[in-house]
N, CA, C and O atoms as a MOPAC input file, in Angstrom:
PM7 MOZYME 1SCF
protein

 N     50.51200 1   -12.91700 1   118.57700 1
 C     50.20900 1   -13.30600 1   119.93300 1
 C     51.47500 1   -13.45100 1   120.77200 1
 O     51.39300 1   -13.33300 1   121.99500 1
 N     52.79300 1   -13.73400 1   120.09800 1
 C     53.87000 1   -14.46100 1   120.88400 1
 C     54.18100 1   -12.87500 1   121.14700 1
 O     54.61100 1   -12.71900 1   122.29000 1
 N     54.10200 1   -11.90500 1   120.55500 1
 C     54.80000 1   -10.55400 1   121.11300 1
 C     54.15600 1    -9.94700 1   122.04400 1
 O     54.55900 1    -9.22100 1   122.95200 1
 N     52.81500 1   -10.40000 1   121.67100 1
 C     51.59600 1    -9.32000 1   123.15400 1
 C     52.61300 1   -10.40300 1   124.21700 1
 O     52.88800 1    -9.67600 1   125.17100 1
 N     53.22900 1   -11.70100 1   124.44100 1
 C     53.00700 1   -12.39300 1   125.32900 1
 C     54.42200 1   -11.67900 1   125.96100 1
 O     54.47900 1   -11.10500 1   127.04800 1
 N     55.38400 1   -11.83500 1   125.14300 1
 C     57.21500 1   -11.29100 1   125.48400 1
 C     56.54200 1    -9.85700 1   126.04300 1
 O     56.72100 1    -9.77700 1   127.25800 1
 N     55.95800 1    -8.92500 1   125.60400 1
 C     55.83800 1    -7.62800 1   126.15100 1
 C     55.23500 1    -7.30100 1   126.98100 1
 O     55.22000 1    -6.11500 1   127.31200 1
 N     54.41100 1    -8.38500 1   127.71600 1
 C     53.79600 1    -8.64800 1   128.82000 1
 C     54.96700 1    -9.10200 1   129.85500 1
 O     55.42500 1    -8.54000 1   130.85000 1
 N     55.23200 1   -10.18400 1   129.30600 1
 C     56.65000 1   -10.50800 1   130.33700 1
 C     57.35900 1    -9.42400 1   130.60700 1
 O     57.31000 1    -8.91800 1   131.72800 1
 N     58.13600 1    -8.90300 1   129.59400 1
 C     59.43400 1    -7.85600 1   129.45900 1
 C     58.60800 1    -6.84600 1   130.83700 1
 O     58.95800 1    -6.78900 1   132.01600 1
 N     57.61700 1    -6.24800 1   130.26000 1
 C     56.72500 1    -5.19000 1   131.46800 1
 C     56.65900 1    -5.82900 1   132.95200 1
 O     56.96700 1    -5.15100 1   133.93200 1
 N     56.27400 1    -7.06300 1   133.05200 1
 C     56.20800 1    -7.75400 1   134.24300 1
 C     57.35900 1    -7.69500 1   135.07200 1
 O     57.41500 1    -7.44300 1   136.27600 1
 N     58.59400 1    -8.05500 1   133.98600 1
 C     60.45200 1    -7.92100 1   134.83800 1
 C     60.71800 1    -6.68600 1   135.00200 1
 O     61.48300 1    -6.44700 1   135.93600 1
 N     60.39500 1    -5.94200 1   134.49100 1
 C     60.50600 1    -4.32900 1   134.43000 1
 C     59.87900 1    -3.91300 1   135.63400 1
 O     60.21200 1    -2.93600 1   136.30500 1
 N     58.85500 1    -4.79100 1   135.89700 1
 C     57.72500 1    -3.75300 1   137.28300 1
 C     58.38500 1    -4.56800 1   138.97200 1
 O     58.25500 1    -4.21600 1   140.14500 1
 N     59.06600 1    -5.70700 1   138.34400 1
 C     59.58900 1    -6.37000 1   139.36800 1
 C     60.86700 1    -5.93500 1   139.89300 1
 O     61.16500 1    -5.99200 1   141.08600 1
 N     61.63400 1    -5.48600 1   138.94400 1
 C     62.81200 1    -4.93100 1   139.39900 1
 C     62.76400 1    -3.34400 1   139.72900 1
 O     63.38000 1    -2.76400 1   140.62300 1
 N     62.09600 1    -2.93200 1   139.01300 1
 C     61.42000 1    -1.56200 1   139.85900 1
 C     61.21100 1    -2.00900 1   140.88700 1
 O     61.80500 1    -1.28800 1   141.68900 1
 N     60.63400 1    -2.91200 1   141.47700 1
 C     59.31100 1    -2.62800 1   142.83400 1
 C     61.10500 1    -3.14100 1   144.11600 1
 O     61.50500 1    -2.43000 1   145.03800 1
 N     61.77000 1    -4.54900 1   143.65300 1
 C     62.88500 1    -4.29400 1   144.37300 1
 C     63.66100 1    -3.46100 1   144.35200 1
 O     63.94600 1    -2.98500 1   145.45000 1
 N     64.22300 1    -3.00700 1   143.36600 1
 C     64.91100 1    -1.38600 1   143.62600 1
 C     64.71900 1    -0.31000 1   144.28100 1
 O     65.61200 1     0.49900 1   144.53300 1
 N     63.43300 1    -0.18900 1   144.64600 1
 C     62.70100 1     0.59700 1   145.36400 1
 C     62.20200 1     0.82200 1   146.88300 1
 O     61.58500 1     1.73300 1   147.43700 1
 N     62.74400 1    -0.41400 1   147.31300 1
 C     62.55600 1    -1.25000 1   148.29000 1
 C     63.79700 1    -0.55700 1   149.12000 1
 O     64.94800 1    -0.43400 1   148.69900 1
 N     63.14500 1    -0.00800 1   150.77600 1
 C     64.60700 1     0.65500 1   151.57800 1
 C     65.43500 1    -0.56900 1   152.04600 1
 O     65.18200 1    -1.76900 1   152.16200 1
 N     66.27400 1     0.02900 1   152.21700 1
 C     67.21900 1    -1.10800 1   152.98400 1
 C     67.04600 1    -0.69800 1   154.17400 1
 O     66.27700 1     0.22800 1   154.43500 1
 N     68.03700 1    -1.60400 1   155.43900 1
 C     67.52000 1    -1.55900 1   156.63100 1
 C     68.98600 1    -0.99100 1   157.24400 1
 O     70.01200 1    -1.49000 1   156.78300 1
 N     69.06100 1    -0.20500 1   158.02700 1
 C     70.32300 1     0.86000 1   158.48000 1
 C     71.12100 1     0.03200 1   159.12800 1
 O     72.29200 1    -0.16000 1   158.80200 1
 N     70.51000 1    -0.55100 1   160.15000 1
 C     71.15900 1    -1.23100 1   161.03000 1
 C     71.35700 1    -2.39600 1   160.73500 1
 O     72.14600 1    -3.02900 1   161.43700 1
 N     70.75900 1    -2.99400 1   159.69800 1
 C     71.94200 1    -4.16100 1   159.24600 1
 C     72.95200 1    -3.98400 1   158.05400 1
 O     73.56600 1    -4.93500 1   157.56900 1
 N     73.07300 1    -2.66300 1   157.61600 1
 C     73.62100 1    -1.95100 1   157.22900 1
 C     75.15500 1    -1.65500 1   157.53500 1
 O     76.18000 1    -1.89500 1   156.89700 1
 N     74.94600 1    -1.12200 1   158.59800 1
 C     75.57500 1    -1.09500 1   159.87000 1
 C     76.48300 1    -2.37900 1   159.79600 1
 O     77.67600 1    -2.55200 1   159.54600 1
 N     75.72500 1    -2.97700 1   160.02500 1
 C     76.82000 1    -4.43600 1   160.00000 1
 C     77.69900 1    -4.48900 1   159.02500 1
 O     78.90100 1    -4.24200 1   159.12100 1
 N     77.06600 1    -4.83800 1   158.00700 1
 C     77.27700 1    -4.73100 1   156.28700 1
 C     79.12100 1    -3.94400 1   156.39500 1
 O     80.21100 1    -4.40900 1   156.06100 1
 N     78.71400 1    -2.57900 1   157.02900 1
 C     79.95100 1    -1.64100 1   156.53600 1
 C     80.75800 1    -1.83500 1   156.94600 1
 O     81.73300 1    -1.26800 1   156.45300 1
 N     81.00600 1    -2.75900 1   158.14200 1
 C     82.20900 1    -3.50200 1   158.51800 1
 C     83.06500 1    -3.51400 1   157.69700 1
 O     84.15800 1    -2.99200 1   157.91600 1
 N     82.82700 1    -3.99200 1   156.79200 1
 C     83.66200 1    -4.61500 1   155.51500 1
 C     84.22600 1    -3.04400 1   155.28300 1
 O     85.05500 1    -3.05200 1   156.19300 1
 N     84.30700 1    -2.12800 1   154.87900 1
 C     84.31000 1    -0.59300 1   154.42100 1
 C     85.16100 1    -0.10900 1   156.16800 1
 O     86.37800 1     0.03200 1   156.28800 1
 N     84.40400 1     0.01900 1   157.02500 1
 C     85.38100 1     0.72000 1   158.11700 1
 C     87.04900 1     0.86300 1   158.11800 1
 O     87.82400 1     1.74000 1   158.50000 1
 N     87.16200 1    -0.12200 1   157.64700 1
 C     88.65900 1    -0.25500 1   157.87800 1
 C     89.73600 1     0.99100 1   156.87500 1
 O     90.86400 1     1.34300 1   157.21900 1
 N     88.78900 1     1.60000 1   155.25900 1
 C     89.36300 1     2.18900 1   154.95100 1
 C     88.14700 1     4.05100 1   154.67900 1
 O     88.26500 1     5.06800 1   153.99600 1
 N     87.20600 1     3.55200 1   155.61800 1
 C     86.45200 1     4.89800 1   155.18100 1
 C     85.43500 1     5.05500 1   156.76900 1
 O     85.06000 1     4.21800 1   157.59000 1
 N     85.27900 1     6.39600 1   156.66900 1
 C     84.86900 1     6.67100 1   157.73400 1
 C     83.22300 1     7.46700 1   157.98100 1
 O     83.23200 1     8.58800 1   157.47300 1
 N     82.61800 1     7.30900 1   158.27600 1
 C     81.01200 1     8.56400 1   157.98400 1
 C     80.69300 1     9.23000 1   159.90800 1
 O     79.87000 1    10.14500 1   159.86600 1
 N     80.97700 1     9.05200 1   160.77800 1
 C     81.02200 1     9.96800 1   161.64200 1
 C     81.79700 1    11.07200 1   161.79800 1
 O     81.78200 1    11.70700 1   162.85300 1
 N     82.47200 1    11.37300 1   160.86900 1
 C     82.77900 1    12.45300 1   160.61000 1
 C     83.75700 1    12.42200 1   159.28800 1
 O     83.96500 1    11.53000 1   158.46600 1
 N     84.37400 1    14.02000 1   159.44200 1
 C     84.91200 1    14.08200 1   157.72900 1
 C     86.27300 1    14.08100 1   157.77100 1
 O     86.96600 1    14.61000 1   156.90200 1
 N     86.79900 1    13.38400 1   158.96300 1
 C     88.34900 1    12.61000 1   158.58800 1
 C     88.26500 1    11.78400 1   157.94900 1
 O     87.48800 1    10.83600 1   158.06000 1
 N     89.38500 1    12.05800 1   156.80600 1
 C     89.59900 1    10.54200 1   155.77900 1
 C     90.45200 1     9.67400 1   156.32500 1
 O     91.45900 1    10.01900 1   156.94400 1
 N     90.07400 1     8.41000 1   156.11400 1
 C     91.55400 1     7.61000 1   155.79100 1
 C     91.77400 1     7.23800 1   154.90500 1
 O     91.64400 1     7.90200 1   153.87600 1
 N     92.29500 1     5.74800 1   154.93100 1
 C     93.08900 1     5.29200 1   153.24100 1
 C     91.93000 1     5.60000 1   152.51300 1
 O     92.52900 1     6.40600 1   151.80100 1
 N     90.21500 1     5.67200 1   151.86800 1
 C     89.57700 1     5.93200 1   151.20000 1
 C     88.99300 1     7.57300 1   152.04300 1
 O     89.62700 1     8.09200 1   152.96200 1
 N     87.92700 1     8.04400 1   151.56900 1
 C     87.63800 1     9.46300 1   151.55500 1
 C     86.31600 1     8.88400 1   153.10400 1
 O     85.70300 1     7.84100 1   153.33200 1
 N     86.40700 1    10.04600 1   153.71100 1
 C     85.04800 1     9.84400 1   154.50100 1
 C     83.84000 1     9.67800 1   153.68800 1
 O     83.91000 1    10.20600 1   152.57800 1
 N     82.66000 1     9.02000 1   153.99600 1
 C     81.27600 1     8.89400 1   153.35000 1
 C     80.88400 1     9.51300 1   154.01400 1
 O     79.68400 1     9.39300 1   153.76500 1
 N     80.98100 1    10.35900 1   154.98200 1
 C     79.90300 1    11.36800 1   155.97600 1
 C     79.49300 1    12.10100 1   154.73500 1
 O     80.33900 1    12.41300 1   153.89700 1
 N     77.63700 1    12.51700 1   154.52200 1
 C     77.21000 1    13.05600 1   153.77900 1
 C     77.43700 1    12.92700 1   152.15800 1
 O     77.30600 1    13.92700 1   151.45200 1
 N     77.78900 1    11.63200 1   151.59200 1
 C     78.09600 1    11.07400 1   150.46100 1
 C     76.87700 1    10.94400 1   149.67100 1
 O     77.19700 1    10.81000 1   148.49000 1
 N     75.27100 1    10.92400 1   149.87500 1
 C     74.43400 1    10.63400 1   149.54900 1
 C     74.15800 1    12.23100 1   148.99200 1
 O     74.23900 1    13.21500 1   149.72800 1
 N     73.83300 1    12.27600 1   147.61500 1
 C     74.22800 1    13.74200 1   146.68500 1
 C     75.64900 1    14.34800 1   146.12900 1
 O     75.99500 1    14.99300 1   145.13900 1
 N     76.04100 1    14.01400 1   146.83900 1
 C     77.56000 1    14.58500 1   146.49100 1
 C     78.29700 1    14.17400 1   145.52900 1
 O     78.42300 1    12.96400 1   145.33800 1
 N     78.98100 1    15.18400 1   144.66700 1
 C     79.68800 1    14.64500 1   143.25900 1
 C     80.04000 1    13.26600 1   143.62600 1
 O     79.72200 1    13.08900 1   144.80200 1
 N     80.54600 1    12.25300 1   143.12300 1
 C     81.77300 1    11.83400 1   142.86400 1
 C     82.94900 1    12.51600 1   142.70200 1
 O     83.11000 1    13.41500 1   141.87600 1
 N     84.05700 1    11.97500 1   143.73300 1
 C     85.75100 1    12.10800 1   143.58900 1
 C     85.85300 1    13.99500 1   144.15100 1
 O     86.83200 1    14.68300 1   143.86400 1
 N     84.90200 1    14.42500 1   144.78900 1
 C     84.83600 1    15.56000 1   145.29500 1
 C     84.87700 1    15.77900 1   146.82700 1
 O     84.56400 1    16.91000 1   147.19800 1
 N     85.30900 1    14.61900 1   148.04200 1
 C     84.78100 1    15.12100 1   149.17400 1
 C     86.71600 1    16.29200 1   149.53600 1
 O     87.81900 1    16.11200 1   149.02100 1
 N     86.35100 1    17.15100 1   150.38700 1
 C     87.35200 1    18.19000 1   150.37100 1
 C     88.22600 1    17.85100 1   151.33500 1
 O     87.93100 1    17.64000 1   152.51100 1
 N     89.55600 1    17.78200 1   150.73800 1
 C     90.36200 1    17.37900 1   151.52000 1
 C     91.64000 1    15.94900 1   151.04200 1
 O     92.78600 1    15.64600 1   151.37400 1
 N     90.41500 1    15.32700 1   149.95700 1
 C     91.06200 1    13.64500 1   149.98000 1
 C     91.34200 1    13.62800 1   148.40900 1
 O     90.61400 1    14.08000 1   147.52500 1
 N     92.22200 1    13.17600 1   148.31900 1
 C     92.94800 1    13.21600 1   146.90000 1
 C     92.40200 1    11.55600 1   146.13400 1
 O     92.52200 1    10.36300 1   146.41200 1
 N     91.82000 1    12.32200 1   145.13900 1
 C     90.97400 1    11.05800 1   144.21300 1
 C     92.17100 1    10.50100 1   143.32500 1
 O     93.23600 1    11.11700 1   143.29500 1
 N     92.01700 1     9.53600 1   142.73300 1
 C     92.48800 1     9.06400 1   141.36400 1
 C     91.71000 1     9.57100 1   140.03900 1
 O     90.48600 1     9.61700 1   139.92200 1
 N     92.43100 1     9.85100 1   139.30300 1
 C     92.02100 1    10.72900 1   137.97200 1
 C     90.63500 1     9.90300 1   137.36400 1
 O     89.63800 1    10.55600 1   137.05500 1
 N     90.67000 1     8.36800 1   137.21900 1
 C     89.73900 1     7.99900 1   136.92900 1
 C     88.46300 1     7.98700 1   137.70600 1
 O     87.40500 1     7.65100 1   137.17400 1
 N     88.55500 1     8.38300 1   139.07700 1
 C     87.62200 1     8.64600 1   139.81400 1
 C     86.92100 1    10.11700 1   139.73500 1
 O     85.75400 1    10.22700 1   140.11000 1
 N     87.43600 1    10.92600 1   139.38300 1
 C     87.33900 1    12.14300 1   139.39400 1
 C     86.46500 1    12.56300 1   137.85300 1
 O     85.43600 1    13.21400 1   137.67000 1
 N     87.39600 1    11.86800 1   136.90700 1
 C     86.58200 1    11.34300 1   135.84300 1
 C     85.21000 1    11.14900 1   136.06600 1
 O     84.36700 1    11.97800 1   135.72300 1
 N     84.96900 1    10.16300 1   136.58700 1
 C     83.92400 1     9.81400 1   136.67600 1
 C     82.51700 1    10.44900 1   137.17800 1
 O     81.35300 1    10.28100 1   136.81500 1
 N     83.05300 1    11.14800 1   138.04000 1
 C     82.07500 1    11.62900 1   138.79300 1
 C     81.49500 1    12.83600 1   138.23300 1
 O     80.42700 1    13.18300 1   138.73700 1
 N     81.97600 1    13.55900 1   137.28600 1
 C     81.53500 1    14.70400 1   136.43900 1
 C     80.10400 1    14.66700 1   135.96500 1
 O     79.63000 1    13.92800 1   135.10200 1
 N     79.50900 1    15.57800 1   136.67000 1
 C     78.20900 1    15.47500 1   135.96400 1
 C     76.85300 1    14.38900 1   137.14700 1
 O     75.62200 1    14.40500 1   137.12200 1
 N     77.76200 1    13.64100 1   137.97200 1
 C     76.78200 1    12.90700 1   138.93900 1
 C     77.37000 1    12.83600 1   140.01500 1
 O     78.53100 1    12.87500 1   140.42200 1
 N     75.91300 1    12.67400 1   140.59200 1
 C     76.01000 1    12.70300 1   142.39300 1
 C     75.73600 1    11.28400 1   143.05400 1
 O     75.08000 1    10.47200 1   142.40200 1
 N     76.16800 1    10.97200 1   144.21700 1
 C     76.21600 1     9.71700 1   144.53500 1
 C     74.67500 1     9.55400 1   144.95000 1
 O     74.25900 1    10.26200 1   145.86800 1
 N     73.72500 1     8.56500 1   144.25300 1
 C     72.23100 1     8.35500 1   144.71700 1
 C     72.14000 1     7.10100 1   144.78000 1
 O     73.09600 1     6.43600 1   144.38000 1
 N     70.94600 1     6.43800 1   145.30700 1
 C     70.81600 1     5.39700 1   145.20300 1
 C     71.47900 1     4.50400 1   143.81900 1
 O     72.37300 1     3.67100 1   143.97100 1
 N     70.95300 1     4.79700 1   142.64400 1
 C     71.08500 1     4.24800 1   141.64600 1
 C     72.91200 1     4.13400 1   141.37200 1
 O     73.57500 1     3.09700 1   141.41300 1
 N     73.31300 1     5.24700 1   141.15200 1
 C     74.93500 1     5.31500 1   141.21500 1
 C     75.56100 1     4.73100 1   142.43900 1
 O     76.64300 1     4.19300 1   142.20600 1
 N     74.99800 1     4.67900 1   144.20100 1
 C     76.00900 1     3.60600 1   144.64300 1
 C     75.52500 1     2.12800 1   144.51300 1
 O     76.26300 1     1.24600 1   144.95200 1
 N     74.53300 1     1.85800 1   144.03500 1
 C     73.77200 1     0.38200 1   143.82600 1
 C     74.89800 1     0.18100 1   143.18000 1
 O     75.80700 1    -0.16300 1   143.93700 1
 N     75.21700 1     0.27100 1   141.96500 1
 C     76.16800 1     0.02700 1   141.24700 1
 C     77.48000 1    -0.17200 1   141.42100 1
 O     78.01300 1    -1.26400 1   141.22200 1
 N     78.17200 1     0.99700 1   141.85200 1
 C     78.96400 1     1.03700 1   142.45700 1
 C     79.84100 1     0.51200 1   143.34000 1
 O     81.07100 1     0.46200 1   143.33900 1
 N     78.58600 1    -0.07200 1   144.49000 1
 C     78.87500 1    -0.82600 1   145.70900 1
 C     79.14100 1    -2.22900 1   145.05900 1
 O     80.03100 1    -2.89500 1   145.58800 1
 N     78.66500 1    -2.61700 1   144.27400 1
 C     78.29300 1    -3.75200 1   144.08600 1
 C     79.47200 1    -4.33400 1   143.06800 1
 O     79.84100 1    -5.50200 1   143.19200 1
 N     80.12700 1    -3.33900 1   141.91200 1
 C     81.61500 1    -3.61200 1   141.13000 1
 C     81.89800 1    -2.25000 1   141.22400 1
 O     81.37200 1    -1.48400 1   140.41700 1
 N     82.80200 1    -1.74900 1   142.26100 1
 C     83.61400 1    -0.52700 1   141.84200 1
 C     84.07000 1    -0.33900 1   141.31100 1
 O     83.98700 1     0.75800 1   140.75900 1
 N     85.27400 1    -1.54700 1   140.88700 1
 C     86.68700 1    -1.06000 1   138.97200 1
 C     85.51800 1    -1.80200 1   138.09800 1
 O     85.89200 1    -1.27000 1   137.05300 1
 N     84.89200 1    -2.25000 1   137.86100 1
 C     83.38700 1    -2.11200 1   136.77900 1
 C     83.21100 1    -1.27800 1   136.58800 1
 O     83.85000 1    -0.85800 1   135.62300 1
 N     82.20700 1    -0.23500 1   137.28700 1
 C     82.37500 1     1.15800 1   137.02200 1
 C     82.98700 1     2.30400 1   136.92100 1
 O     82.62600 1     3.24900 1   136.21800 1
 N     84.14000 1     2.24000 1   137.77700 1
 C     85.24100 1     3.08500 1   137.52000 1
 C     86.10700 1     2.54900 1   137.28200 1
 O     86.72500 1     2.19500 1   138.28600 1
 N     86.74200 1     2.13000 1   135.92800 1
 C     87.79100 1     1.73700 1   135.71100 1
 C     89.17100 1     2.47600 1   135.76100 1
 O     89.63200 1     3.42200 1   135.12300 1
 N     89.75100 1     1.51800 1   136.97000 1
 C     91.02600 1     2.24900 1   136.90100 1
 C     91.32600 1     3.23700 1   138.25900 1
 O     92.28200 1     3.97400 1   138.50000 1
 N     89.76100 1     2.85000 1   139.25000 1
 C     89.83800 1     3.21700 1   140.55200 1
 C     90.81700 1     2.35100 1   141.22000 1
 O     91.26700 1     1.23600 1   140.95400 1
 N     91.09300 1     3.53000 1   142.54500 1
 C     92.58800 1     3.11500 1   143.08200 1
 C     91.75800 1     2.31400 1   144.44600 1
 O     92.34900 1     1.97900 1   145.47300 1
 N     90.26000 1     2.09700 1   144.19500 1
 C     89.84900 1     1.21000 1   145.45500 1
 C     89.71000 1    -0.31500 1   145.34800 1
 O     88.96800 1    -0.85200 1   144.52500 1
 N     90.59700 1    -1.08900 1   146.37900 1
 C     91.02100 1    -2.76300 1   146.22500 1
 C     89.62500 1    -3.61300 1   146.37900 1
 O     89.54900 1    -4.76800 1   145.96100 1
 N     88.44900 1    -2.89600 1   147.06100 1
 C     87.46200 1    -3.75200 1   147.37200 1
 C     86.61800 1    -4.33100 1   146.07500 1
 O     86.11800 1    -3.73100 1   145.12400 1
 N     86.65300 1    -5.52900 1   146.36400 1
 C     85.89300 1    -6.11300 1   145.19200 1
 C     84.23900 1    -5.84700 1   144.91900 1
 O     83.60100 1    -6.04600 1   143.88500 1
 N     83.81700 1    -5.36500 1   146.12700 1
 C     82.60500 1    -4.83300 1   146.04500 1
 C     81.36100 1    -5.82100 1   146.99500 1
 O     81.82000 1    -6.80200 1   147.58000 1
 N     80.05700 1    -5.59000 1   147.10800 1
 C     79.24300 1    -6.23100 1   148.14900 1
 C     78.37900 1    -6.74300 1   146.80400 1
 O     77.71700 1    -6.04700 1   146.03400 1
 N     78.56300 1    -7.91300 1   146.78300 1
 C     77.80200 1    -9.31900 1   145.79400 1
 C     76.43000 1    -9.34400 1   146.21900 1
 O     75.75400 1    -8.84500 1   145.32000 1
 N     75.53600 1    -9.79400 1   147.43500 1
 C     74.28100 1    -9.49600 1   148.18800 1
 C     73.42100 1    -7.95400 1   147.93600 1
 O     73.57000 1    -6.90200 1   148.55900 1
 N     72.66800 1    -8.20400 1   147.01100 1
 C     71.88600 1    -6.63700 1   147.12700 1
 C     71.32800 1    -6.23700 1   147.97100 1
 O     71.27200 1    -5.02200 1   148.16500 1
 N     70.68300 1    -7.18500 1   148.81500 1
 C     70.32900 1    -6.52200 1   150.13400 1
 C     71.68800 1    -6.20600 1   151.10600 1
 O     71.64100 1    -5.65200 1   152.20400 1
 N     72.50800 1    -6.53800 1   150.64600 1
 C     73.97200 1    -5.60900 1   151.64600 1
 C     73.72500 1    -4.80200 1   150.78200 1
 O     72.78800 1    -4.12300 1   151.20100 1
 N     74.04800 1    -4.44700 1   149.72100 1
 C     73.89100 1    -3.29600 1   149.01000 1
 C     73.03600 1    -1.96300 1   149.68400 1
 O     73.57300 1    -1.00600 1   150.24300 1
 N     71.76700 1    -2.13300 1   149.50900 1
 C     70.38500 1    -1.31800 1   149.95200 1
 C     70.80400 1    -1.01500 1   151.42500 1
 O     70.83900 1     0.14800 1   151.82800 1
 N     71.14800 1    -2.16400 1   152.28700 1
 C     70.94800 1    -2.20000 1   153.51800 1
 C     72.59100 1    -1.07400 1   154.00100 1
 O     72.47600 1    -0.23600 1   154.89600 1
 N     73.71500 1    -1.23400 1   153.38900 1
 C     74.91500 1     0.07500 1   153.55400 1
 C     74.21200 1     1.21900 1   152.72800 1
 O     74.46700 1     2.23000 1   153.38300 1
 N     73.72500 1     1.46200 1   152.01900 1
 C     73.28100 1     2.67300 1   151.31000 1
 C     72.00000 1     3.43900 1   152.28200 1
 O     72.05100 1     4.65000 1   152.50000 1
 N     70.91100 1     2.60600 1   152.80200 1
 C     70.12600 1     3.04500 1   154.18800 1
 C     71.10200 1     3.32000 1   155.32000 1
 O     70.90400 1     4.20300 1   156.15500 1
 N     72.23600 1     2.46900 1   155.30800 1
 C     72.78900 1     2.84400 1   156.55000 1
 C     73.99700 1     4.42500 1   156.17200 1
 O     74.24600 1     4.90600 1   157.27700 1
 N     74.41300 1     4.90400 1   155.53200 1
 C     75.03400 1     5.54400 1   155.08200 1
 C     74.03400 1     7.31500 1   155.02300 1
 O     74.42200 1     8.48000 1   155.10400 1
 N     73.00700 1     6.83700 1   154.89200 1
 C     71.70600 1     7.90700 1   154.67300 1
 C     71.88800 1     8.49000 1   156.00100 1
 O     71.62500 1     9.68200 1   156.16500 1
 N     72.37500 1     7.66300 1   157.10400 1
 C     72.47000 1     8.41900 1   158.43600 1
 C     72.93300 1     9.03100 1   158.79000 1
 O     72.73500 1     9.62700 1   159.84900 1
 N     73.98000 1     9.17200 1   157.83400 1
 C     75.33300 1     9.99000 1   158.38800 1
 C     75.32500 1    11.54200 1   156.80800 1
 O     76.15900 1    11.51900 1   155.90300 1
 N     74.30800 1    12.55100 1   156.90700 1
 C     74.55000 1    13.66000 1   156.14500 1
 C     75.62400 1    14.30600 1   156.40300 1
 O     76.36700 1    14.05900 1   157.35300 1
 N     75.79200 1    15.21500 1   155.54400 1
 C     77.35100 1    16.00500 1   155.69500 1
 C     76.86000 1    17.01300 1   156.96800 1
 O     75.76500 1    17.28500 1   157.46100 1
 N     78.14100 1    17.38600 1   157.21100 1
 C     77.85700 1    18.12400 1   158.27200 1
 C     77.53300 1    19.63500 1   158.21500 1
 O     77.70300 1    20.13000 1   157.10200 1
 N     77.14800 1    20.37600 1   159.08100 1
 C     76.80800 1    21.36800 1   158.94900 1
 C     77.76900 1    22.76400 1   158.95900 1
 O     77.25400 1    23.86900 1   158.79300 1

């Protein structure tokens, strides 16, 4: 009985964190959110600065935008994946967590709804044509 009960639970946290994960974020407070990020990255267009532009970052390898010189462990990393929801959830949230040994200082956005809510807002800005 105690296992029908844990595997009921376990399924229950499972359908809960699905159902928030799944959940859009909101652009424009998003928007706000990236404040924090402006200062070294840019998404209205595909000038870099100290970090790489995010214009059109949503699909795109990792450590690939053209033009901006990655760190090896970034470049590393990105082999094989594209930036999606799931990979910047993460991401956003501990960057040298996941890329260890990235040359980016930000400690990352702690709030998952900043999270969701820069990743909706970021959706706005596709690569260009």
């Amino acid at each position: 009985m105690s296992r029908i009960i844990a595997a009921a639970c376990t399924l229950a946290a499972l359908s809960l964190s699905s159902a928030a994960f799944a959940q859009e974020g909101d652009a424009a407070a998003g928007e706000t959110v990236f404040k924090k990020c402006a200062a070294c990255h840019n998404v209205s267009d595909a000038k870099h600065k100290v970090g790489p532009s995010l214009q059109g970052v949503i699909g795109r390898q990792p450590g690939t935008a053209e033009g901006f010189k990655y760190s090896k462990p970034m470049m590393d990393f990105g082999t094989g994946k594209v930036w999606d929801d799931a990979q910047l959830t993460a991401y956003l949230a501990n960057p040298r967590g996941v890329v260890k040994g990235t040359r980016m200082a930000f400690a990352g956005l702690k709030d998952p709804k900043d999270v969701s809510n820069v990743i909706a807002y970021l959706k706005t800005f596709p690569a260009a044509q």
